[in-house]
C-alpha positions in Angstrom: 168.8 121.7 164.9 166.8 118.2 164.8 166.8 116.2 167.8 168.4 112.8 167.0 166.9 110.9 169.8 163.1 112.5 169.3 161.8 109.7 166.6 162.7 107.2 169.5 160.5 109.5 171.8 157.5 109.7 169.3 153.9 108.6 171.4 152.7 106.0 168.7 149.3 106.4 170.8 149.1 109.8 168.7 148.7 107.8 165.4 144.8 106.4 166.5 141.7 107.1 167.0 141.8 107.0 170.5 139.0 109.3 173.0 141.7 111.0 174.7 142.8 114.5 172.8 146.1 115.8 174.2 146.6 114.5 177.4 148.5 111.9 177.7 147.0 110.0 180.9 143.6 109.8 179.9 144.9 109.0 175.7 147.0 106.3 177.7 143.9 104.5 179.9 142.0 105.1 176.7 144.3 102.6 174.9 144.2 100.3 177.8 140.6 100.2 177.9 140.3 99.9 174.6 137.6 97.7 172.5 138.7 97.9 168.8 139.6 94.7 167.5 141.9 97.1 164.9 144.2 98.4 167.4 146.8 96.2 168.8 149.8 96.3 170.8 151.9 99.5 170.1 155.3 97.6 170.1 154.2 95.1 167.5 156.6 95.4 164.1 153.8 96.4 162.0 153.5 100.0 163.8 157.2 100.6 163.9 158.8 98.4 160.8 160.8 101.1 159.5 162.5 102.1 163.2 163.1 98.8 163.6 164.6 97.5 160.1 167.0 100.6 160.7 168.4 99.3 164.5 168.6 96.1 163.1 165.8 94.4 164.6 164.9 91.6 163.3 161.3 89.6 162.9 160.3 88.2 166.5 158.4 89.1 169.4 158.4 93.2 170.6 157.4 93.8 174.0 157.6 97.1 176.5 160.5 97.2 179.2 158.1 98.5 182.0 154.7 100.0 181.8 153.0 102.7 184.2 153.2 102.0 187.6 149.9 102.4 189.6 149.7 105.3 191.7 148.1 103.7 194.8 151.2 101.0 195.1 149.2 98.2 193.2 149.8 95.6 190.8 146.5 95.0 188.6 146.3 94.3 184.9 146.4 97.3 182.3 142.4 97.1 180.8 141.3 96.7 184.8 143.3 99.8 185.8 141.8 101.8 182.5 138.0 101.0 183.6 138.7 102.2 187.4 140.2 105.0 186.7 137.7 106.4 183.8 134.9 105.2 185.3 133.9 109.0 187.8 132.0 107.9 190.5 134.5 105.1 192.2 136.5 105.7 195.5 139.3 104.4 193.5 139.4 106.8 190.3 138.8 109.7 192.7 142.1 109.0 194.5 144.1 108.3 191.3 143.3 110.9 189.4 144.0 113.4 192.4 147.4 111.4 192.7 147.8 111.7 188.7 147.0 115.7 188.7 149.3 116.3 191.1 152.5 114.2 189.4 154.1 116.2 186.1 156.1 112.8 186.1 153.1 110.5 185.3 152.1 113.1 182.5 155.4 112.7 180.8 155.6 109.1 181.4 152.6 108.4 179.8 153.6 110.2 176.5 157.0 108.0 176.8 155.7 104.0 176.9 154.6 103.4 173.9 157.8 104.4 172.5 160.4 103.2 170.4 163.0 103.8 173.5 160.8 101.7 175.6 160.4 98.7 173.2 162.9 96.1 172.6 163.0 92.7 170.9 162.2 89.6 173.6 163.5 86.1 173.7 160.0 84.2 173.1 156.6 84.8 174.2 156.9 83.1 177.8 159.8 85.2 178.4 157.0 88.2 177.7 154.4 86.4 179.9 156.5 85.5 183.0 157.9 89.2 183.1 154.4 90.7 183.3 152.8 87.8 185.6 155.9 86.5 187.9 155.1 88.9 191.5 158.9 88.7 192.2 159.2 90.7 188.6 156.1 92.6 188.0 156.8 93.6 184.3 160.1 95.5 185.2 163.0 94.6 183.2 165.5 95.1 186.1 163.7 92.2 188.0 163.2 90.2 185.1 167.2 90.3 184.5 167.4 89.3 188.3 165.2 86.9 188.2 166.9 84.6 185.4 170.1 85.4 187.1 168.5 83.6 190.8 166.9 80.9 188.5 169.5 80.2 186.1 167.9 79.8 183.4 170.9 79.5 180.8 169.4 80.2 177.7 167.7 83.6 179.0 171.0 84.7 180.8 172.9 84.5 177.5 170.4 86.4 175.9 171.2 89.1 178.4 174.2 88.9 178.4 174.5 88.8 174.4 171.9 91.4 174.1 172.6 94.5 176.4 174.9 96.3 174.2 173.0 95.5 171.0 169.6 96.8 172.5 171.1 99.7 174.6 170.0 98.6 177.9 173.3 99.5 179.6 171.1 101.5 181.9 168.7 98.7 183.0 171.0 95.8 184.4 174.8 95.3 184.9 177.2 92.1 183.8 179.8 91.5 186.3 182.4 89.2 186.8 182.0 86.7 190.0 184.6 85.1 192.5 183.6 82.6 190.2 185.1 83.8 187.4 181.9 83.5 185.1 179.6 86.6 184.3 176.5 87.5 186.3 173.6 89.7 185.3 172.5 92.2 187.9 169.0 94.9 187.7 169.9 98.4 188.3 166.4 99.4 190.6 164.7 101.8 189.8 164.0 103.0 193.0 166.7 102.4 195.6 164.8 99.6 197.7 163.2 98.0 194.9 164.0 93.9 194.8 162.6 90.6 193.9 160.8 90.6 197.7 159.9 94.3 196.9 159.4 94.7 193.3 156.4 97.6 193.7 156.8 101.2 195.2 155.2 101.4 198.8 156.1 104.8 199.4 155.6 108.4 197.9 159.1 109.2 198.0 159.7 105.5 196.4 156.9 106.3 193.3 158.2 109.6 192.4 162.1 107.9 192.7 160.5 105.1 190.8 158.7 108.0 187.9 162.1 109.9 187.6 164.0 106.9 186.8 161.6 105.6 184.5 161.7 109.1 182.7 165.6 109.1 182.6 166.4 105.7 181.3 163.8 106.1 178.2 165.6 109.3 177.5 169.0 107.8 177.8 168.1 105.0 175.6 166.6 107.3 172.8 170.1 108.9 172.8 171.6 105.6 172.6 169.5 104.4 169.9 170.0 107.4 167.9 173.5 106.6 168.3 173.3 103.3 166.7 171.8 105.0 163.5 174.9 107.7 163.1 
């Protein structure tokens, strides 16, 4: 019997010409380091038009809900992680790639961002650029959903709040009713510490919690997305 969920969980990396064969960390830091003016950015309609037309997703901006988390606790941009890790005689790709070898989850991970269950429709492009830049939010979608619930940013709340149902992210951020009487948006962590004042894993123990979680929601949300399609 077919998987429902698996054409959710298909690695759209595995479609190009990428120098990376069957692993998926190195086919992963050998999109991010990537020079080929053809290739663009995996979530983009063109690559998945027929996924999305059937979810009902219309024409707009498509954007990741987290990406790979650095194993040595950093925050860097994609294209400069890529080049220190592939590059063999640094300090820096030494430990990462130890760190990497030694974690199944980052293996998996890496086969599971570039994703349909790990892309979803986004307000506008500042929304886009704010998640990935703000250091309170650092690209996770939790934070983000915290973040315009401390700013109050109306227009960005309601599309939360609108929106969580319709893109199955039940599993990334709550709506609760205040003393108030008015709804509030609230990021479920994804490791049990994790905040706007601490958005990154510090820890070991708080990486791996951070990997597992990762893992789990993607897989969740390909079986809600399938859903939407029976």
């Amino acid at each position: 019997m077919i998987d429902a969920s698996q054409p959710f969980l298909e690695d759209k990396k595995q479609t190009l010409a990428l120098d990376g064969g069957d692993d998926p960390v190195r086919l992963i830091l050998a999109y991010f380091s990537t020079d080929n003016e053809n290739i663009d950015e995996l979530e983009k309609l063109k690559y998945n038009q027929t996924m999305y037309r059937r979810l009902g997703w219309q024409d707009g901006s498509f954007k990741a809900l987290f990406r790979l988390p650095d194993p040595q606790y950093k925050f860097v941009k994609k294209k400069t992680l890529a080049g220190k890790m592939l590059r063999p005689a640094t300090i820096y790709s030494a430990v990462s790639r130890e760190l990497l070898a030694r974690k199944s989850q980052y293996r998996e991970l890496a086969a599971l961002t570039h994703t349909v269950a790990n892309f979803m429709p986004c307000p506008c492009f500042s929304y886009n650029a704010l998640k990935g830049c703000k250091e309170q939010v650092r690209d996770f979608l939790p934070l983000m959903a915290d973040y315009v619930e401390r700013q109050g940013d109306q227009a960005w709340k309601d599309w939360f709040l609108f929106n969580r149902e319709k893109y199955c992210l039940e599993d990334y951020y709550h709506i609760d009713t205040g003393e108030d009487h008015a709804a509030h948006i609230k990021g479920i962590p994804f490791f049990r510490s994790q905040s706007l004042d601490h958005p990154l894993p510090r820890t070991e123990e708080e990486l791996i919690e951070c990997l597992d979680e990762m893992i789990t929601r993607i897989r969740a949300r390909a079986c809600r997305l399938s859903g939407i399609l029976n």
